[in-house]
C-alpha positions, 0 to 999 in steps of 0.5 A: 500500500506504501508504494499504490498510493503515489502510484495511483495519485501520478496516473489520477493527476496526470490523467487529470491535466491530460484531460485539461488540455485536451482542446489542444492540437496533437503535436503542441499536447504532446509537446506539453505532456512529455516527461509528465508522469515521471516529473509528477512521480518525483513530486510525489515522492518527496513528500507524503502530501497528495499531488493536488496539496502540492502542486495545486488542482490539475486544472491550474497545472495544466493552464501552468503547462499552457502559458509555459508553452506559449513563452517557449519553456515548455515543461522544464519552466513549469517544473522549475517553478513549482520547485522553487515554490517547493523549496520555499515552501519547505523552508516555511515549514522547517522554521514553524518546526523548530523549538524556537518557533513554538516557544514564541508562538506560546508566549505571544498570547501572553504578551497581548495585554502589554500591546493593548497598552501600547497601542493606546499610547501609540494612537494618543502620540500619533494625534498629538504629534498631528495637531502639535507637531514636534514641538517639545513632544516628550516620549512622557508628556509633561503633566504641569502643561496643559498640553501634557496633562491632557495628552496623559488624560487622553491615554488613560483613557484610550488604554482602557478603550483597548484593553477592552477591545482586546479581551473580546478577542480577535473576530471569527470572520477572516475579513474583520480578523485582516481588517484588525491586523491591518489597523494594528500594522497602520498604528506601528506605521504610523508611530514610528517616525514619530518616536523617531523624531521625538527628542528626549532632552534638548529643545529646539526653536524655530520662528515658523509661523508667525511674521514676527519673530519675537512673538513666536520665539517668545511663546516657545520659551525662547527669547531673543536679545537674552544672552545669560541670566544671572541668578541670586539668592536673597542674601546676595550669594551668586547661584550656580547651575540654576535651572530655569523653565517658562509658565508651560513647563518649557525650559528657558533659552537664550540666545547666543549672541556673539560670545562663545557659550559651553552648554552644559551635558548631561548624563545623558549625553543632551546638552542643559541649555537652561543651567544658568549662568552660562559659561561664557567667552567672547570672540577673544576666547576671554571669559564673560565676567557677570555685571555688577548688579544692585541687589534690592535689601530684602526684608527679612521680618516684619518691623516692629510696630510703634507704641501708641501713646496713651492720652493723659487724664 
């Protein structure tokens, strides 16, 4: 029975596309036809698989067979083809049989709940990239702005709309499961060359948008004609690495000017441009030295109040 088996399935199959070509003069079928059942007999003994779950219905080995004829290949290009497709098709099936394959294929079940998660972040990060831009958009939004903390609100919620989403399971209809995967690809789509554009740390300005410059450099934090700030502390002690933001949480930056500045790094690897005073040297290579400032008394407890004198009787 080992050896009936493929035996019967050669002459069934050959007989099949026989058949399917039938509508063909002699000479041309005959052309087509040669050589077939030994090259069906070889299919069929490398594999336990039936001659139709290989090399597909007869009717579409026989139309493989027409086409070839008709570039001038004839058989061998027919056979060359569904070798390649054979070889590429056991490559399929040796890697969805190795060890690593199957561990993975357990665990992704069990990654599931973290994609949820994920995919919440990612869509809520692609529409505020879409209505913000770039500018000062963090991988952790800054809560004390009105944008971060909206932003942050926003993915509390779409992580709960996911997470429920995705316990109901994948759909049973192929159609909605492709249409599922598809969405799920866009996402990832979509979000990468936002991540890849976000900054971690450094804050970088332009005037786009506006005709006046200043107004525009203002509202991002970044302000024009400022070249250092020096820092005190109310008893008069000159402060160091002072780091400085604006009302929306952005730091403060100011502009070169003409001297030389050594931004501070960080551990890192960002530069600080808000740690003041900035370190500072002229087109000299001179250090810029602080101005002299006059530094207001600072009242320190209330003053003490005066008698009240009492009236004589």
């Amino acid at each position: 029975m080992a050896t009936s088996k493929p035996a019967n399935d050669v002459a069934t199959y050959a007989a099949s596309v026989r058949s399917a070509l039938a509508s063909l003069p002699d000479a041309e079928r005959a052309s087509l036809l040669e050589d077939l059942e030994n090259h069906l007999a070889e299919v069929a003994g490398e594999s336990d698989l039936s001659l139709e779950e290989r090399l597909g219905k007869p009717e579409d080995y026989a139309a493989e067979l027409r086409s070839a004829y008709g570039s001038g290949s004839s058989t061998l290009k027919v056979k060359r083809r569904w070798q390649i497709r054979e070889r590429s098709w056991g490559l399929v099936k040796m890697a969805f049989g190795t060890q690593v394959y199957r561990e993975l294929r357990a665990l992704l079940p069990e990654l599931l709940p973290g994609w949820w998660v994920l995919r919440a972040y990612l869509i809520v990060l692609v529409l505020a990239f879409m209505s913000r831009g770039d500018s000062n958009l963090r991988p952790i939004p800054n809560p004390f702005s009105s944008g971060g903390l909206l932003q942050i609100l926003a993915t509390l919620v779409a992580i709960v709309i996911s997470v429920r989403l995705g316990r109901r399971g994948m759909p049973v209809n192929r159609g909605w499961r492709g249409a599922v995967l598809a969405v799920n690809v866009g996402i990832v789509v979509l979000a990468l060359p936002v991540l890849v554009s976000m900054g971690t740390g450094a804050t970088s300005y332009s005037y786009a948008g506006t005709s006046d410059p200043y107004f525009s450099a203002v509202s991002a934090g970044y302000y024009p004609g400022l070249t250092n700030i020096y820092p005190y502390s109310k008893d008069g002690k000159a402060l160091k690495d002072v780091l400085l933001y604006d009302q929306n949480g952005r730091p403060l930056t100011a502009a070169s000017g003409d001297v030389v500045t050594d931004v501070p790094t960080g551990a890192d690897g960002l530069p600080i441009p808000n740690a003041y005073p900035l370190n500072q040297r002229d087109a000299n290579g001179l250090p810029v030295l602080p101005p002299r400032v006059a530094l207001p008394p600072w009242q320190t407890s209330a003053p003490a109040a005066s008698p009240i004198a009492t009236p004589s009787p």
